[in-house]
C-alpha positions as CSV (number, residue, x, y, z in Angstrom):
1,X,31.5,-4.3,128.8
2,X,34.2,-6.4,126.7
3,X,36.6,-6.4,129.5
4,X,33.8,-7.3,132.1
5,X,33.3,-10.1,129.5
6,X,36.7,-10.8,129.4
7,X,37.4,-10.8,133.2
8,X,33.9,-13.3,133.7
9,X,35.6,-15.6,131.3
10,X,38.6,-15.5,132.6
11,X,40.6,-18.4,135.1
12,X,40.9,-16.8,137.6
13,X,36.4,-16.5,138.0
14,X,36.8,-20.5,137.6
15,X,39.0,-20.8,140.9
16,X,36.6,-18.6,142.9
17,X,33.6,-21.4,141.8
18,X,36.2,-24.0,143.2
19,X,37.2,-21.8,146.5
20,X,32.9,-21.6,146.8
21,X,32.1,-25.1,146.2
22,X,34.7,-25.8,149.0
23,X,32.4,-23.6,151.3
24,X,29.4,-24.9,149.9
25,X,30.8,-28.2,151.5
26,X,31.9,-27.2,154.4
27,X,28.4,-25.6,154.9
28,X,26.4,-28.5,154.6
29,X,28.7,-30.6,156.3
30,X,28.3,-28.3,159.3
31,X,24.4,-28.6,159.1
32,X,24.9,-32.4,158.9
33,X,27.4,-32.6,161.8
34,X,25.3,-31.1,164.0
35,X,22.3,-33.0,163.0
36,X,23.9,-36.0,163.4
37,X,24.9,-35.9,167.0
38,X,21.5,-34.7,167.6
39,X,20.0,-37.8,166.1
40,X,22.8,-39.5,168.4
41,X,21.7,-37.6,171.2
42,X,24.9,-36.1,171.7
43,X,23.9,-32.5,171.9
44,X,23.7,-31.0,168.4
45,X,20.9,-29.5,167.0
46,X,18.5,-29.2,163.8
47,X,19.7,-26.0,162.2
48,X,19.8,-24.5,158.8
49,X,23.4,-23.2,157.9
50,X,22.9,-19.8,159.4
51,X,22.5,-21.3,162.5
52,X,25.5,-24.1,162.1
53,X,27.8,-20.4,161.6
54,X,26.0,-18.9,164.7
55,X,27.3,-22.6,166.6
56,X,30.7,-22.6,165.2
57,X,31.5,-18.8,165.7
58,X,31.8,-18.8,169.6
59,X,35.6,-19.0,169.8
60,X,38.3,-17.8,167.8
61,X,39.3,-21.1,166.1
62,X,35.6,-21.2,164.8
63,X,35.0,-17.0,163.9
64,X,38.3,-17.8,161.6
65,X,36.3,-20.5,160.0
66,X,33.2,-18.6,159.8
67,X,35.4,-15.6,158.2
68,X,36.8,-18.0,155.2
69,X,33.3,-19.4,154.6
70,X,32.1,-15.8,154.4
71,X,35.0,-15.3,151.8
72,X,34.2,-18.7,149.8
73,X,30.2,-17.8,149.8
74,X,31.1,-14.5,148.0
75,X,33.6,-16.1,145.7
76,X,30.7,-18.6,145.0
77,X,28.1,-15.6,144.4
78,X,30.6,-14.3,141.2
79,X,31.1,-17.3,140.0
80,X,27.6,-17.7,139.2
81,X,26.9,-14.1,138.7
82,X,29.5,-14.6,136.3
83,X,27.9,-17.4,134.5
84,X,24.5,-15.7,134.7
85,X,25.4,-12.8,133.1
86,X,28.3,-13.5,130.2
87,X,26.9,-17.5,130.2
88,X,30.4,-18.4,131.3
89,X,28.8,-22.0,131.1
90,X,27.7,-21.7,127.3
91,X,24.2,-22.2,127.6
92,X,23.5,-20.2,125.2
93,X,20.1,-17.6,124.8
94,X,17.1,-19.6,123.7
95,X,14.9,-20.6,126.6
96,X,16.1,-23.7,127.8
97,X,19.5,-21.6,128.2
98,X,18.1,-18.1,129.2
99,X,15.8,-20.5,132.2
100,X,19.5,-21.9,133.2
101,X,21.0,-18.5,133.6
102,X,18.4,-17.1,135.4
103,X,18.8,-20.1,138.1
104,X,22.4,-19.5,138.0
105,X,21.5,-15.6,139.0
106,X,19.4,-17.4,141.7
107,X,21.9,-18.9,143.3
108,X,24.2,-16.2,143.5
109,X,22.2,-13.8,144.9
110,X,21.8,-17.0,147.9
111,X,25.2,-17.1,148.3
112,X,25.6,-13.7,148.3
113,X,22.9,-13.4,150.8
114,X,25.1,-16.1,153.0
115,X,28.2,-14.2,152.4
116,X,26.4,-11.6,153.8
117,X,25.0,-13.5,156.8
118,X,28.3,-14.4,157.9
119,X,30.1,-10.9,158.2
120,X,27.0,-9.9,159.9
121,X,28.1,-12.5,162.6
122,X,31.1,-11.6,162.9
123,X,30.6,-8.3,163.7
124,X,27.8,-9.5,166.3
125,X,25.0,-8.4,164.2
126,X,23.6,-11.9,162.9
127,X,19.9,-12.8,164.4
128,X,21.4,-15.6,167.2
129,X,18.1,-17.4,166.9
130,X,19.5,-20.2,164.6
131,X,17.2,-19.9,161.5
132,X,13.8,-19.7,162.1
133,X,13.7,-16.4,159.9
134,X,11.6,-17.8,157.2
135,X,8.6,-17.1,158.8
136,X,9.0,-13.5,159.4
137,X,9.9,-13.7,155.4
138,X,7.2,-15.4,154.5
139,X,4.7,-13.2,156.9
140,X,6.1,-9.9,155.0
141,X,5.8,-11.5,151.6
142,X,2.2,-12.6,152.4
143,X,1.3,-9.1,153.1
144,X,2.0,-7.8,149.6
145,X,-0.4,-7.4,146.6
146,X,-0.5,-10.9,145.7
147,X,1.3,-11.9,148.3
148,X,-0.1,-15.7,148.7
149,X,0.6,-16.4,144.7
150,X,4.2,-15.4,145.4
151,X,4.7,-17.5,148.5
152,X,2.8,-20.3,146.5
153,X,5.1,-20.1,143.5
154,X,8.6,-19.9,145.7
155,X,7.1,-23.2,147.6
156,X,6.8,-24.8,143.8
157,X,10.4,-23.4,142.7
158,X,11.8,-24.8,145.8
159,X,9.8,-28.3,145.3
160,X,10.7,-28.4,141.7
161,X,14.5,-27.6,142.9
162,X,14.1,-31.3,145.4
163,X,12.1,-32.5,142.2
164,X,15.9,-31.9,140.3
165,X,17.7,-32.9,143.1
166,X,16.3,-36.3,143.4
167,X,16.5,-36.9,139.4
168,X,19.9,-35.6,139.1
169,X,21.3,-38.0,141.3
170,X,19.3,-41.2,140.2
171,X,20.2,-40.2,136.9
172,X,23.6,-39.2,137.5
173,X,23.9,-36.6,135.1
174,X,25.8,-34.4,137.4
175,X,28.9,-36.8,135.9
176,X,28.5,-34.9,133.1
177,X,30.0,-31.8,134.8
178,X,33.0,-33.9,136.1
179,X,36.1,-34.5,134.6
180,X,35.7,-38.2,135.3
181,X,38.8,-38.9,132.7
182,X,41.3,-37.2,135.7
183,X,40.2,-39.5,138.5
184,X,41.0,-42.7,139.6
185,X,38.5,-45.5,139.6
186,X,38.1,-45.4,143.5
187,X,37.9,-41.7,143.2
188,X,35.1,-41.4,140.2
189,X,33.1,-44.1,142.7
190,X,33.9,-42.3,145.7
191,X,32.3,-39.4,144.0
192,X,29.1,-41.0,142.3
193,X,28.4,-42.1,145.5
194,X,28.4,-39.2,147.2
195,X,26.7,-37.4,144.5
196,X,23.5,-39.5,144.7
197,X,23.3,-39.8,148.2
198,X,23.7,-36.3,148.8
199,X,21.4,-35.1,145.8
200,X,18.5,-37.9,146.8
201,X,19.5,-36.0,150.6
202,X,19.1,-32.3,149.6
203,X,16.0,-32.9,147.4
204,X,14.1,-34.6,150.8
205,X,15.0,-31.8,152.5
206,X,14.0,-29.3,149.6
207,X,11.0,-31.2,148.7
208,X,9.7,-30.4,152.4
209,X,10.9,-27.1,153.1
210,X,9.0,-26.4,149.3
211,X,5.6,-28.4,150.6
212,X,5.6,-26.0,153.7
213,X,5.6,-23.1,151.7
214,X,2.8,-24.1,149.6
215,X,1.0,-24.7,152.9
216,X,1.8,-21.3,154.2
217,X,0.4,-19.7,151.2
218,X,-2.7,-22.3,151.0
219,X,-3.9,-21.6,154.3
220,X,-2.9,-18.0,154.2
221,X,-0.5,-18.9,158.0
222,X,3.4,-17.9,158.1
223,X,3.9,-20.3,160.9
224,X,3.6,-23.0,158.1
225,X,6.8,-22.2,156.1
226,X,9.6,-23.8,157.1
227,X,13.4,-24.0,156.3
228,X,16.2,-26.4,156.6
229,X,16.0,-26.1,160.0
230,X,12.5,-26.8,160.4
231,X,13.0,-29.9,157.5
232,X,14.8,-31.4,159.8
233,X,12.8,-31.6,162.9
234,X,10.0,-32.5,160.6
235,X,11.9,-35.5,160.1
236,X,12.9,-36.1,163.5
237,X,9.2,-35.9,165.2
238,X,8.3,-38.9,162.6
239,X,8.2,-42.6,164.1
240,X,11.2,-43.8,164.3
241,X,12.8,-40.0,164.1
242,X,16.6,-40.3,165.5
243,X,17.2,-43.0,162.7
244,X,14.9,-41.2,159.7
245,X,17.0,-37.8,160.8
246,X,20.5,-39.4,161.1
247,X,20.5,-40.9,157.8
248,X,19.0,-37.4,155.8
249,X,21.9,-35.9,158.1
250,X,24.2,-38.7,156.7
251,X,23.2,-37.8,153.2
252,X,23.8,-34.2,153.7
253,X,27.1,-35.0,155.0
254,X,27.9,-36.8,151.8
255,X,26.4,-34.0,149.9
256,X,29.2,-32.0,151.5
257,X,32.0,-34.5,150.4
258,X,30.5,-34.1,147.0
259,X,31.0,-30.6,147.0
260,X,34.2,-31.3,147.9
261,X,34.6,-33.5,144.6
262,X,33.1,-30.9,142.4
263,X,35.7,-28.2,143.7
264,X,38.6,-30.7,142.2
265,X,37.0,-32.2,139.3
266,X,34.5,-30.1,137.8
267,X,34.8,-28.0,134.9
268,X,34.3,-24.5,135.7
């Protein structure tokens, strides 16, 4: 256990939460890509980031890509397994810190889910539909002893989680988790922008895929859930769609960027 300890303390778990908030990055700026030359109408597509891997992995330039994102989600998952467990991050064990830890778990086991995702397309095993797999998720969930209450209460965590988003970029507290002191003036703007757009971004698209769930459970219907994917055309069948979809895209782009900025500056 003490060398477990040791080893989730150690530098080298702090580069692999840099290497994954590079893929993290990428990821979204993938899904926001594509997105964007939809709302253009230049032939991309609403997709979630399974799908943007399925796109990009159709020649060998792009399976090389999808192989390195594969190897960045994984380094991301024990990064924040490592945090979870040994609270890398010093959160400490009272509630407010054990309820941190647990999300840090959370998004690990995502990550690790993603990592997972992408190998499976490399091999040629991945679903090739895109996304979309949230209903067949939601449909099996719904079937269990209290099935609807768990559906119900994933839709609120994932509401809450656009809820944070939005907050943490009007408030800018992520700063706090940069080393603002190393950058440059233009860089530490550079950054706060991209931090609140992207956060005020990813919590629309949250906030939605979150509602739809909540929906889904309400009226007792799988076809209701949605995921990034389906955020996305939500947006785009609204009045006025190409622009209200180009500029969540835009966001999620400079969400991306931000990522980018966190795998530099923040403290691991």
């Amino acid at each position: 256990m003490a060398t477990a300890e040791y080893a989730a303390e150690s530098r080298e778990v702090g580069w692999l939460g840099r290497v994954g908030l590079v893929a993290m990055g990428v990821s979204y700026g993938l899904v926001a890509v594509l997105a964007i030359k939809l709302a253009l109408g230049d032939g991309g597509e609403a997709t979630d980031r399974q799908g943007a891997l399925e796109a990009i992995a159709r020649n060998g330039v792009g399976r090389l890509l999808v192989l390195l994102l594969a190897i960045g989600f994984g380094a991301y998952a024990v990064w924040r397994f490592a945090q979870a467990a040994f609270d890398r991050g010093d959160e400490g064990d009272d509630a407010k810190g054990i309820a941190k830890r647990v999300g840090y778990a959370g998004r690990g086991l995502v990550y690790a889910g993603l990592c997972v995702t992408a190998v499976a397309i490399l091999i040629g095993s991945g679903s090739g539909n895109g996304g979309g797999g949230e209903k067949k998720q939601t449909a099996w969930v719904l079937d269990w002893p209290l099935g609807r209450w768990i559906v119900a209460g994933i839709g609120l965590g994932v509401l809450g989680a656009g809820i944070w988003n939005v907050v943490r970029g009007l408030t800018r507290k992520f700063k706090k988790q940069l080393d603002t002191g190393s950058m440059s003036a233009a860089e530490e703007k550079a950054a706060t922008t991209a931090g609140v757009a992207g956060l005020l971004a990813r919590g629309i698209v949250f906030g939605l895929v979150g509602v739809f769930l909540v929906r889904a459970a309400w009226d007792y219907d799988p076809n209701k859930a949605i995921g990034i994917d389906g955020a996305l055309r939500k947006l785009a069948a609204q009045s006025y769609g190409d622009a209200l979809l180009g500029i969540v895209a835009a966001g999620l782009l400079l969400f991306g960027v931000f990522c980018l900025f966190q795998a530099r500056y923040r403290r691991v």
